[in-house]
N, CA, C and O atoms as CSV, one atom per row, in Angstrom:
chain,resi,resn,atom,element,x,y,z
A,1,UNK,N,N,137.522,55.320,112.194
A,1,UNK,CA,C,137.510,54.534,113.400
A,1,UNK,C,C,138.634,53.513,113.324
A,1,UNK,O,O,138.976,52.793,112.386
A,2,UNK,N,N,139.106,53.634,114.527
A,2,UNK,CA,C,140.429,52.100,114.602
A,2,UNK,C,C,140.314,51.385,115.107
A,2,UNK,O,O,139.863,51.582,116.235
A,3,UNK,N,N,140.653,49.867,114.650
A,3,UNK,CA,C,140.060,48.845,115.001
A,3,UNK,C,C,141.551,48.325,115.841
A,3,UNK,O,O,142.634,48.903,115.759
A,4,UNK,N,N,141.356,47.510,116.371
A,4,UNK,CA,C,142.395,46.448,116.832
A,4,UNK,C,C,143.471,45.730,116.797
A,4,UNK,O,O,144.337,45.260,117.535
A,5,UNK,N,N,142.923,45.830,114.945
A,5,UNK,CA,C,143.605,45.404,114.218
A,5,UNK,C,C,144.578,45.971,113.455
A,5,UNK,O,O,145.726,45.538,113.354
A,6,UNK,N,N,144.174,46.851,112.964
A,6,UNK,CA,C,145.001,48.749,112.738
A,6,UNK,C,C,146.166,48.773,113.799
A,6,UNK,O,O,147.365,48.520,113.679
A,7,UNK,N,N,145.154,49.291,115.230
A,7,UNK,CA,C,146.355,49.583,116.109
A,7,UNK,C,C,147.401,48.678,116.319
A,7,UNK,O,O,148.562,49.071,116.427
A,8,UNK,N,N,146.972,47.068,116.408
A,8,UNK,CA,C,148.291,45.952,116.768
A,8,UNK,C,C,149.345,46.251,115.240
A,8,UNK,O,O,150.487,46.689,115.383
A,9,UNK,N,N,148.806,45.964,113.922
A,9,UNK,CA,C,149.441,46.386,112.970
A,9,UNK,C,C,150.456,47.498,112.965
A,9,UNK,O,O,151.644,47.296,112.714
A,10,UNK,N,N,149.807,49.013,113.332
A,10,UNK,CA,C,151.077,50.213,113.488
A,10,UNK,C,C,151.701,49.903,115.421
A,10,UNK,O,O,152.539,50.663,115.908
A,11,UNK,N,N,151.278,49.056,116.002
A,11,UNK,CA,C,152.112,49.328,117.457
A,11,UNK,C,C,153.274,47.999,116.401
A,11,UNK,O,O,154.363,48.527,116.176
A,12,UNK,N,N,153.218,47.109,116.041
A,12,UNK,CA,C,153.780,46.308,115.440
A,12,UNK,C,C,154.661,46.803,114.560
A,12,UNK,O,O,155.768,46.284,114.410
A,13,UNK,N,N,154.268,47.838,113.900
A,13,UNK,CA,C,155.231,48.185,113.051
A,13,UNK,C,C,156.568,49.206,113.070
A,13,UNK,O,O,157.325,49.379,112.114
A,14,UNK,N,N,156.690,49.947,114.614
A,14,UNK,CA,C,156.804,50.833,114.794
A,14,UNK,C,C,157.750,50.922,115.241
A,14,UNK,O,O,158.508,51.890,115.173
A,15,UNK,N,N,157.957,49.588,115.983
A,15,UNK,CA,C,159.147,49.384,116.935
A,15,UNK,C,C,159.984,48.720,115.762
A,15,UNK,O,O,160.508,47.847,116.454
A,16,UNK,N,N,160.352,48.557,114.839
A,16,UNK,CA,C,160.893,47.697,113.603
A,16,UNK,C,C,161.580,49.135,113.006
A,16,UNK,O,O,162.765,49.090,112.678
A,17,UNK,N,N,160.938,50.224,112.889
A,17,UNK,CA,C,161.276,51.079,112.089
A,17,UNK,C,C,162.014,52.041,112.542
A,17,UNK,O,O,162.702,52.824,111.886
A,18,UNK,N,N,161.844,51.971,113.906
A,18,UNK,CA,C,162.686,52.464,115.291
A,18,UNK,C,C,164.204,51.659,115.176
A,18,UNK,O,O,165.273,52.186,114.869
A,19,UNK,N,N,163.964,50.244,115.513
A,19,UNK,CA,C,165.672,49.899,115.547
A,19,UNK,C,C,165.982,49.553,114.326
A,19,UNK,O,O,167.002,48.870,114.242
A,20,UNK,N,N,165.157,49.926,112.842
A,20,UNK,CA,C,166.507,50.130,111.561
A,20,UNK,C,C,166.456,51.099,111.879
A,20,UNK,O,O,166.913,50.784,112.977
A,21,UNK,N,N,166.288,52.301,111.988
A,21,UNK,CA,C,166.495,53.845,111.834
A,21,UNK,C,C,167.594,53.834,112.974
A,21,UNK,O,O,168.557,54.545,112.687
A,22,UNK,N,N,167.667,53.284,114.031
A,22,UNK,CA,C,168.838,52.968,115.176
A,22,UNK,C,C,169.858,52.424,114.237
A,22,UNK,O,O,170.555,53.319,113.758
A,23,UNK,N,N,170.178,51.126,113.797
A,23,UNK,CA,C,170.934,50.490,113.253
A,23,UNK,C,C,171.406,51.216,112.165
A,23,UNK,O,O,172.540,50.920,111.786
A,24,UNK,N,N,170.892,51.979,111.649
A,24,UNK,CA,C,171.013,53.206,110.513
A,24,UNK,C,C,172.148,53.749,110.721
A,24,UNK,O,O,173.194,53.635,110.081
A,25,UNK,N,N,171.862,54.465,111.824
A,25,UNK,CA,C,172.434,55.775,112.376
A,25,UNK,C,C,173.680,55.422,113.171
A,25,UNK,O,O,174.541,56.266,113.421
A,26,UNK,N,N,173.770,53.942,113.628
A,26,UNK,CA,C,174.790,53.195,114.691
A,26,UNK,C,C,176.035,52.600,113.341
A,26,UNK,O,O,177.257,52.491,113.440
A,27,UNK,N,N,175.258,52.349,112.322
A,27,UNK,CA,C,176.345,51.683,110.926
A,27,UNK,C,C,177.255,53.133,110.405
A,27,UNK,O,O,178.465,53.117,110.176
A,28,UNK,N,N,176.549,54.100,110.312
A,28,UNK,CA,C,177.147,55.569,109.805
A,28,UNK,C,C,178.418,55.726,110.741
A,28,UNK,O,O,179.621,55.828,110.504
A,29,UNK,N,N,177.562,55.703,112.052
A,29,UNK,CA,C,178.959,56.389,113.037
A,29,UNK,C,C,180.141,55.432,113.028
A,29,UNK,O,O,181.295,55.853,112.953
A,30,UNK,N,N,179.809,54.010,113.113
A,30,UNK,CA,C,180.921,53.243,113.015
A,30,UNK,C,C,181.659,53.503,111.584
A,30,UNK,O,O,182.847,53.792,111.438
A,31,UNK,N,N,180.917,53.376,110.813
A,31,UNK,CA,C,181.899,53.490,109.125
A,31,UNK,C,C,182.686,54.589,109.156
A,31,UNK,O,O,183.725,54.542,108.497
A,32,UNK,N,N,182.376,55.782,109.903
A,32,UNK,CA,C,182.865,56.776,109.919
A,32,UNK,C,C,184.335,56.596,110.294
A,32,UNK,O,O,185.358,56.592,109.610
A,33,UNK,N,N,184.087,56.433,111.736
A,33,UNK,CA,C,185.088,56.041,112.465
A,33,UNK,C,C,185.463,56.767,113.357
A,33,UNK,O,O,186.633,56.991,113.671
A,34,UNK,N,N,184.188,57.331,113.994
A,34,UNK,CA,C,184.368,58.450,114.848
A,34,UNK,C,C,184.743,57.860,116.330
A,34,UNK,O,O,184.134,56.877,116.751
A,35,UNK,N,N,185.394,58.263,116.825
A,35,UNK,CA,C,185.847,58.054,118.354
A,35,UNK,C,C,184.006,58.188,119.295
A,35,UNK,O,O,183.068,58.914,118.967
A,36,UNK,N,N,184.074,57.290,120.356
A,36,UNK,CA,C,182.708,57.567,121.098
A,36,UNK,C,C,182.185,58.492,121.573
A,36,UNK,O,O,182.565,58.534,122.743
A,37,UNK,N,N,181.768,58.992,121.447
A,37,UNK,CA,C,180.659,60.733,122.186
A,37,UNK,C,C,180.734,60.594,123.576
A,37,UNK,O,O,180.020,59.868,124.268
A,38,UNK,N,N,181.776,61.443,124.002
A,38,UNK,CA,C,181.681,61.229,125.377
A,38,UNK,C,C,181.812,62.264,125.917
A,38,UNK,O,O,182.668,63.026,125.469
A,39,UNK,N,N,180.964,62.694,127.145
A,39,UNK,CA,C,180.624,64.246,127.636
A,39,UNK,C,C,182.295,65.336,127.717
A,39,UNK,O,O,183.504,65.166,127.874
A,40,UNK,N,N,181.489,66.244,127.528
A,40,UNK,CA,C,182.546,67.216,127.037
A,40,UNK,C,C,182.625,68.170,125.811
A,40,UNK,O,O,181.705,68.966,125.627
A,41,UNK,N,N,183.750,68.117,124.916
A,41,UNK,CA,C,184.114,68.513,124.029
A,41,UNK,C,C,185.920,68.499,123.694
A,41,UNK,O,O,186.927,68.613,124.394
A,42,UNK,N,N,185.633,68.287,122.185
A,42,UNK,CA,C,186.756,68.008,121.716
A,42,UNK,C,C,187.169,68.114,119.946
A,42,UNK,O,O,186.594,67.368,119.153
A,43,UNK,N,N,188.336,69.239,119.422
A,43,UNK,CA,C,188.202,69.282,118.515
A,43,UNK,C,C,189.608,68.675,117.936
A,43,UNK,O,O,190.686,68.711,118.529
A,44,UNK,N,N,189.359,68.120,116.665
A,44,UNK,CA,C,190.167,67.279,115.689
A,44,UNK,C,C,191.056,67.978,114.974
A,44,UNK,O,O,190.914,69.068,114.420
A,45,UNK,N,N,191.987,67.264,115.029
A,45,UNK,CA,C,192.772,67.602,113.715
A,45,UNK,C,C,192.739,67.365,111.947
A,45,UNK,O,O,193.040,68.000,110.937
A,46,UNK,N,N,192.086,65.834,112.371
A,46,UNK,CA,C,191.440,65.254,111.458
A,46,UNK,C,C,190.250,65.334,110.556
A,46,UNK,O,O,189.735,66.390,110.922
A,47,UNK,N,N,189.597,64.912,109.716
A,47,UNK,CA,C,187.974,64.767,109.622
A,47,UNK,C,C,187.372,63.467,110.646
A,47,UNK,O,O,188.138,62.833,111.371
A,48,UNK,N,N,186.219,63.253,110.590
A,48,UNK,CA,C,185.689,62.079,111.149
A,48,UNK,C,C,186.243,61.907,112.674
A,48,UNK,O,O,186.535,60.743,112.946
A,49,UNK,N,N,186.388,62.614,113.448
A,49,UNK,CA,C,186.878,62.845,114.455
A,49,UNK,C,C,188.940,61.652,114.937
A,49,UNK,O,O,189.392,60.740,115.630
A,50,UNK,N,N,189.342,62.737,113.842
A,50,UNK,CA,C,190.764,61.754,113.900
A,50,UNK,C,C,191.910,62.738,114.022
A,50,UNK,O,O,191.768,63.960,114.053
A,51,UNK,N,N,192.688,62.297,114.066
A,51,UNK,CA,C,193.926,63.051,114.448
A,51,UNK,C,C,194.157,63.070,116.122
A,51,UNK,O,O,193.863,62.208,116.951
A,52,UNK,N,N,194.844,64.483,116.308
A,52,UNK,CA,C,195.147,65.254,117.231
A,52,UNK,C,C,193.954,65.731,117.853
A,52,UNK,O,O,193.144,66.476,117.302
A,53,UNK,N,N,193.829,65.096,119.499
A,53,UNK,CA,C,192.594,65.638,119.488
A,53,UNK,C,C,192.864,66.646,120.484
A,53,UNK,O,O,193.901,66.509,121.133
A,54,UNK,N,N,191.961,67.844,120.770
A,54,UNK,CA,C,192.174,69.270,121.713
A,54,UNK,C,C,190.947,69.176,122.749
A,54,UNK,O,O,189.842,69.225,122.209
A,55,UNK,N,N,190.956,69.090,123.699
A,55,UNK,CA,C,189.669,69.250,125.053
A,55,UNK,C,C,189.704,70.363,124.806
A,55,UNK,O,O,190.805,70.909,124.869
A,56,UNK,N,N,188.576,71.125,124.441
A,56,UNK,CA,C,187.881,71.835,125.134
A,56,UNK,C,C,187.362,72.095,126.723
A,56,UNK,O,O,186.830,71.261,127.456
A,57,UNK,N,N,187.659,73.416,127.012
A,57,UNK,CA,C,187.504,73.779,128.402
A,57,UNK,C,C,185.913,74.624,128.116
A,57,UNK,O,O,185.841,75.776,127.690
A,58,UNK,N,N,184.749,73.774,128.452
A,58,UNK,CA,C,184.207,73.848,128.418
A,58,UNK,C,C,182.840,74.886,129.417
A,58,UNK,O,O,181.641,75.156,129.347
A,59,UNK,N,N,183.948,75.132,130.216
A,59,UNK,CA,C,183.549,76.511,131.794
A,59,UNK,C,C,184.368,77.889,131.357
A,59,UNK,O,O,184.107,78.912,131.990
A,60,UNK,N,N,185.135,77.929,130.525
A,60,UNK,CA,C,185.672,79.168,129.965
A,60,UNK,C,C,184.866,79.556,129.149
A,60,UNK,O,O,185.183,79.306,127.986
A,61,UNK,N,N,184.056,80.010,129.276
A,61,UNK,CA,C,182.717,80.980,128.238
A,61,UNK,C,C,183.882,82.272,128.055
A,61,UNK,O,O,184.760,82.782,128.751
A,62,UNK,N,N,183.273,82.471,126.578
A,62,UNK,CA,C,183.892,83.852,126.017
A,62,UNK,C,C,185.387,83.933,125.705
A,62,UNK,O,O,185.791,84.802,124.933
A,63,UNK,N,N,186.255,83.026,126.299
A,63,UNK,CA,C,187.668,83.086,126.020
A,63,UNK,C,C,187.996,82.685,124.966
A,63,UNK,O,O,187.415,81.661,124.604
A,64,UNK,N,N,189.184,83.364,123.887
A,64,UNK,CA,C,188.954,82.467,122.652
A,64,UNK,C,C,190.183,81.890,122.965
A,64,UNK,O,O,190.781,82.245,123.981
A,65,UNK,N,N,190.769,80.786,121.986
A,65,UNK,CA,C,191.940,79.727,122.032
A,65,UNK,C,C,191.871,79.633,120.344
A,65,UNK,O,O,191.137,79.281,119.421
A,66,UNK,N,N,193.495,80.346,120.715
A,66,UNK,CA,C,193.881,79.401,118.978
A,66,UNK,C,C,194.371,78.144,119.328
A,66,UNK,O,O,194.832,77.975,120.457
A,67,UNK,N,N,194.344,77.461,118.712
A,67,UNK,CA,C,194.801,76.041,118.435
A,67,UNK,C,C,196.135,75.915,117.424
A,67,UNK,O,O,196.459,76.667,116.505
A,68,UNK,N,N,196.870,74.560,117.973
A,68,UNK,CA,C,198.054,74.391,118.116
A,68,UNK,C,C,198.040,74.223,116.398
A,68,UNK,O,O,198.544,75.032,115.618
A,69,UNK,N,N,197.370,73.033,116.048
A,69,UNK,CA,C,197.122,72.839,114.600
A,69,UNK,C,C,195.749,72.794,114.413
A,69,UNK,O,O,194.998,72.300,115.254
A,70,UNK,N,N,195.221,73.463,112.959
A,70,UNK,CA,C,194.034,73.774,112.881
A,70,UNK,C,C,193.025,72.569,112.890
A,70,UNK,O,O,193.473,71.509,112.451
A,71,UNK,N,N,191.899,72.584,113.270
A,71,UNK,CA,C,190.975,71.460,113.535
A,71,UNK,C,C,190.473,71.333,112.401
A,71,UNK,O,O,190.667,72.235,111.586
A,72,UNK,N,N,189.642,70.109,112.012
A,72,UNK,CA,C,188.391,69.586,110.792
A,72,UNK,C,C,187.251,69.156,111.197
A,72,UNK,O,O,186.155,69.327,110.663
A,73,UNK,N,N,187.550,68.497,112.309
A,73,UNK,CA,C,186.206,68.007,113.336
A,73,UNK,C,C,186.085,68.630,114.483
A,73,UNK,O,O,186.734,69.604,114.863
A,74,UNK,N,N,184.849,67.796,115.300
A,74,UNK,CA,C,184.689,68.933,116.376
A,74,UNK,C,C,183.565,67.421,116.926
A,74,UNK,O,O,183.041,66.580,116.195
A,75,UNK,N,N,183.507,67.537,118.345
A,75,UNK,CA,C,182.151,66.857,119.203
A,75,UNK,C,C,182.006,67.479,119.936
A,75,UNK,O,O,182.840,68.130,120.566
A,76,UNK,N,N,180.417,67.415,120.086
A,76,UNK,CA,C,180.100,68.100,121.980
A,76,UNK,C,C,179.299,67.575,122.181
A,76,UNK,O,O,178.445,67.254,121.354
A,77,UNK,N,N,179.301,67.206,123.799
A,77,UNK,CA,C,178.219,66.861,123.913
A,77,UNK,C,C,178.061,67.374,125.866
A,77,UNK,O,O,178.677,67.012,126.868
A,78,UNK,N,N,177.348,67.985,125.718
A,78,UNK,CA,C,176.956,69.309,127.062
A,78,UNK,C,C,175.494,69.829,126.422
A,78,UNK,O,O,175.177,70.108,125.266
A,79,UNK,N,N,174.598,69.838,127.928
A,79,UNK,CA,C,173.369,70.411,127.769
A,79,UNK,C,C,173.395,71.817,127.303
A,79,UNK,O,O,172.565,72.368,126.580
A,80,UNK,N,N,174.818,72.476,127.994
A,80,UNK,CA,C,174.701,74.157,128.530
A,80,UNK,C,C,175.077,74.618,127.251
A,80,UNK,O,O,174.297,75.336,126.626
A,81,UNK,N,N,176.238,74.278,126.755
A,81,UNK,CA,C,177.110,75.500,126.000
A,81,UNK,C,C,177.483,74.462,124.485
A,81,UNK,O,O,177.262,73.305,124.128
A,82,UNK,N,N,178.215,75.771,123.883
A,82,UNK,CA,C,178.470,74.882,122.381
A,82,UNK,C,C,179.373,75.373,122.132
A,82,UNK,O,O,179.863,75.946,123.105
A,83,UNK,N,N,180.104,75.496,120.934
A,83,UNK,CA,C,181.773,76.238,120.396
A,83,UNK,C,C,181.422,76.608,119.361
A,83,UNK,O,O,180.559,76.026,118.704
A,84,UNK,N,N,182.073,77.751,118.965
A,84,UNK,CA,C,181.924,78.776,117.792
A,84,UNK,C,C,183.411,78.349,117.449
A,84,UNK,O,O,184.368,78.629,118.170
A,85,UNK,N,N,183.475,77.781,116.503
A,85,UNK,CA,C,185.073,77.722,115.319
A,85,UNK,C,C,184.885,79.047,114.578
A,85,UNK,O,O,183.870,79.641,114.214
A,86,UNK,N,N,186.768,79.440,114.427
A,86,UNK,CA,C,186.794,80.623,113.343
A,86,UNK,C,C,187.960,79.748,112.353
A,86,UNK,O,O,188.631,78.730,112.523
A,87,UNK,N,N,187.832,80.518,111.494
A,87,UNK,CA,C,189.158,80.252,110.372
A,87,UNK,C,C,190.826,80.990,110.817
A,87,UNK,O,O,191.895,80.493,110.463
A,88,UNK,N,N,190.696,82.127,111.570
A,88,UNK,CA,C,191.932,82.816,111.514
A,88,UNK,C,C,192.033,82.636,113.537
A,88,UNK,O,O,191.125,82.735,114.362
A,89,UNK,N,N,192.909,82.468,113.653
A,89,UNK,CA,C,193.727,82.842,114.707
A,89,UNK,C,C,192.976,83.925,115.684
A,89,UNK,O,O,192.407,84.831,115.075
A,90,UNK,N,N,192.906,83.954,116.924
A,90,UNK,CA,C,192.315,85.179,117.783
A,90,UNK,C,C,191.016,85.532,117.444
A,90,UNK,O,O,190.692,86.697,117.216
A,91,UNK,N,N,190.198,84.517,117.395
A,91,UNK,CA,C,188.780,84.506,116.597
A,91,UNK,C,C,188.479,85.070,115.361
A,91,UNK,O,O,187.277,85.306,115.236
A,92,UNK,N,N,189.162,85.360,114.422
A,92,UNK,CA,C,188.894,86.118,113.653
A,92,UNK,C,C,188.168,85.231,112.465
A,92,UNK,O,O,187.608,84.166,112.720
A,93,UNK,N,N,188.228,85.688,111.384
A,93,UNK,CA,C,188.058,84.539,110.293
A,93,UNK,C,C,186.348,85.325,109.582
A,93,UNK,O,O,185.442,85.728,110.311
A,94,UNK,N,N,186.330,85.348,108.279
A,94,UNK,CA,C,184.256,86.124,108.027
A,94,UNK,C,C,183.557,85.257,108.156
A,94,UNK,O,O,182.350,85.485,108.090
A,95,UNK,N,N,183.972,84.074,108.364
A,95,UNK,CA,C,182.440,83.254,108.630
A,95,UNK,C,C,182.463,82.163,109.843
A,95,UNK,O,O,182.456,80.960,109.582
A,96,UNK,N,N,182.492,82.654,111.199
A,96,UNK,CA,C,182.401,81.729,112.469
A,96,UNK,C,C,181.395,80.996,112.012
A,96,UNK,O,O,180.455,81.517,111.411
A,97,UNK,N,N,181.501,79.297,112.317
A,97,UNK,CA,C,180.747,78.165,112.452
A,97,UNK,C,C,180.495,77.851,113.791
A,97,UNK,O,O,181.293,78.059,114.705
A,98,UNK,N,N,179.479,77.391,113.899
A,98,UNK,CA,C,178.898,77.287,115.564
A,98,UNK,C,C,178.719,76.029,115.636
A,98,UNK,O,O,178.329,75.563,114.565
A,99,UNK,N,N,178.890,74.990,116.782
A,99,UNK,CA,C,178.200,73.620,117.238
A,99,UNK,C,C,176.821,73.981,117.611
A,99,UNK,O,O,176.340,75.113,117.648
A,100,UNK,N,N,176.265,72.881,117.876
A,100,UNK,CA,C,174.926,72.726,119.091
A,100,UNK,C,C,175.843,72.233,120.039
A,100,UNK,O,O,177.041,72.044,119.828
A,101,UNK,N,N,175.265,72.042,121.042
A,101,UNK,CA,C,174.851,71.877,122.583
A,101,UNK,C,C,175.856,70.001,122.546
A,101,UNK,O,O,176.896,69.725,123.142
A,102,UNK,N,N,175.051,69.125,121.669
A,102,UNK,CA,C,174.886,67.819,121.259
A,102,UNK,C,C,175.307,68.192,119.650
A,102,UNK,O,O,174.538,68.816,118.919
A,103,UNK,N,N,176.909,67.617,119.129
A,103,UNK,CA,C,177.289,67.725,117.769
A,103,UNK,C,C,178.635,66.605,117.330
A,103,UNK,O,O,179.741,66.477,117.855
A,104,UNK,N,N,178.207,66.114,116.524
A,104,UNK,CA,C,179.507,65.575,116.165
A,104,UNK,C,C,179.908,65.607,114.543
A,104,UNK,O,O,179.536,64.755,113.736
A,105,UNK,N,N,180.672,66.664,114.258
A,105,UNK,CA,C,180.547,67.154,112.923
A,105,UNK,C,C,181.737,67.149,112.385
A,105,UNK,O,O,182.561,67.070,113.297
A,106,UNK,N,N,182.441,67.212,110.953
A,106,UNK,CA,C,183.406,67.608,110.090
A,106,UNK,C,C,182.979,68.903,110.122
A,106,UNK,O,O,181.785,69.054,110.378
A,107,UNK,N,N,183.724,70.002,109.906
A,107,UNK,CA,C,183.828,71.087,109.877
A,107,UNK,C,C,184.249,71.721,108.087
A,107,UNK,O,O,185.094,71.377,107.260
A,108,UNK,N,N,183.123,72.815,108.105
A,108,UNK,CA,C,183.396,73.315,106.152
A,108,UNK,C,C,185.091,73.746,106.090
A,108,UNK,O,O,185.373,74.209,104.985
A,109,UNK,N,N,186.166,73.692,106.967
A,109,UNK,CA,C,186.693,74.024,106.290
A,109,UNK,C,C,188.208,74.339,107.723
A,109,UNK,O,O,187.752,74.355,108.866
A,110,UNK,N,N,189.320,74.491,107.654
A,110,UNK,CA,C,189.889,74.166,109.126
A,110,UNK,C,C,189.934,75.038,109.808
A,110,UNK,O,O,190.302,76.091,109.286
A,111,UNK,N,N,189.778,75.048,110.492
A,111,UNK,CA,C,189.441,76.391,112.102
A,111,UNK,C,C,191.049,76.515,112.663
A,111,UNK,O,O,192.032,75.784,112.543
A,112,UNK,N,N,190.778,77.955,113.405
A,112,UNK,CA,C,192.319,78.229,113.969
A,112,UNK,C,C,191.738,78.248,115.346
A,112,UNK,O,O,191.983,77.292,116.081
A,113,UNK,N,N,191.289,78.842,115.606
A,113,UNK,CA,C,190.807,78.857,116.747
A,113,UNK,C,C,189.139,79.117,117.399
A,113,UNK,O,O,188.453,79.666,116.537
A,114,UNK,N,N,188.521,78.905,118.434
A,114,UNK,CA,C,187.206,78.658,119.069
A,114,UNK,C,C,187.074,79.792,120.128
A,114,UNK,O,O,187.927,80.596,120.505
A,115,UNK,N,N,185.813,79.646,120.494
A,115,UNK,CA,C,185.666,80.015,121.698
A,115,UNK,C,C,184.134,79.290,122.273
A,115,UNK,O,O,183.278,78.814,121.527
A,116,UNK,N,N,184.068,79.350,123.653
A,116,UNK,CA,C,182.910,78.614,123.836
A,116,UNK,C,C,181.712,79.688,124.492
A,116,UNK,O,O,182.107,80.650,125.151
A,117,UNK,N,N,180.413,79.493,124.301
A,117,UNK,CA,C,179.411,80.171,124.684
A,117,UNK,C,C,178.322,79.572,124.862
A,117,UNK,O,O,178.057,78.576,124.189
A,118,UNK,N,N,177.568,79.999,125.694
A,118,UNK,CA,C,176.385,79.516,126.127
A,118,UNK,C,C,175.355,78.938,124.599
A,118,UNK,O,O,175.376,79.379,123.450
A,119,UNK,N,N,174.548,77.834,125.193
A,119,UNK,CA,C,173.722,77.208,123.850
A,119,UNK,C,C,172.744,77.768,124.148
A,119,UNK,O,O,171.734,77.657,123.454
């Protein structure tokens, strides 16, 4: 049974553990030094979202794009679709890496070129 006192205790505690776990996650992205998440997509030249950055055309489903210089990072942020990175040129490469939908990642390793597809 819960008393009153219980519940004010965990409603009390809850919201505390909420904005460090915020402040957490808000100190990472800044240390990082990632540029702001802003709708779209966009891949790096850099790690940590730096360098040269490439828009993604994000309504071209299925088309692939090599890229000018190979990427390290990558963001997205779109409900619909996500990007598949390859290692070689003309999609090729044995192990395509995929985004989510919502991503802001360093990449295992530098991509030549993408293509985008439904999430």
């Amino acid at each position: 049974m819960f008393s009153s006192k219980t519940v004010f205790r965990g409603s009390a505690a809850a919201p505390a553990a909420v904005a460090a776990l915020l402040g957490l996650g808000a100190g990472s992205a800044n240390a990082a030094g990632w540029p702001p998440l802003e709708p779209g997509a966009r891949v790096y030249a850099g790690t940590d979202g730096s360098g040269t950055a490439t828009t993604v055309d994000l309504d071209d489903l299925g088309t692939c794009h090599t890229l000018a210089a190979p990427a390290r990072s990558v963001q997205v942020a779109n409900g619909s679709t996500s990007v598949v990175l390859y290692s070689g040129a003309g999609c090729t490469g044995a192990v395509p890496w995929a985004t989510g939908s919502l991503a802001q990642s360093d990449t295992p390793w530098a991509m030549r070129s993408y293509r985008v597809v439904p999430a």
